[in-house]
N, C-alpha and C positions, 0 to 999 in steps of 0.2 A: 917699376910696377910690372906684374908678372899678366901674361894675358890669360883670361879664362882656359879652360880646355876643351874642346872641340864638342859642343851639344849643350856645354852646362849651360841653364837657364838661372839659377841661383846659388847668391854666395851666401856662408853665413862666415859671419864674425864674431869672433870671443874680444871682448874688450879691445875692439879697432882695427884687429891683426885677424886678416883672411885664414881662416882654419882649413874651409873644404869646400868646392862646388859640389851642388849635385844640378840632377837635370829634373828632375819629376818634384814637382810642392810637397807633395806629400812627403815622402822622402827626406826631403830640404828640413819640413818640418821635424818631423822625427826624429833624426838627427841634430834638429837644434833641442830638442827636450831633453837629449842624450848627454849631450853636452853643456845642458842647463844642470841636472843632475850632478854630474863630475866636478862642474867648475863653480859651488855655491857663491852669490852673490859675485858674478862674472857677467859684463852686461852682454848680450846676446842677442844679434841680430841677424835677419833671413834679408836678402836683397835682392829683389829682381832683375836681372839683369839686363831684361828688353828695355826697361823703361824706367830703371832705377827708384823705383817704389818697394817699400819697407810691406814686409810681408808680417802679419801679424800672427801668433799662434799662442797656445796657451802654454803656461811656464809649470813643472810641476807642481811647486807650491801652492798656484793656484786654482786648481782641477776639485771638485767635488766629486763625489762618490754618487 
């Protein structure tokens, strides 16, 4: 297992396999929407990495107008 890089606060994951840290939620977020988009019906998750709590965001498909 590979260690974070220096700042990131959150991982996210494409079906189990660490993709990309970021450091900012927001960000974290946005990029997991991004990558929700690309990879349809790919399970996606944000992880916080202080405290290893599952970060919740909204998936495109589910967004109202």
């Amino acid at each position: 297992m590979t260690a974070a890089p220096p700042g990131a606060q959150f991982e996210i994951r494409v079906d189990g396999v660490v993709r990309t840290h970021r450091d900012v939620r927001e960000t974290a977020i946005e990029a997991a929407r991004f990558l929700q988009q690309r990879n349809l019906g790919a399970k996606i998750l944000i992880t916080d990495l202080r405290d290893g709590s599952v970060v919740p965001f909204d998936r495109p498909g589910n967004r109202t107008a």
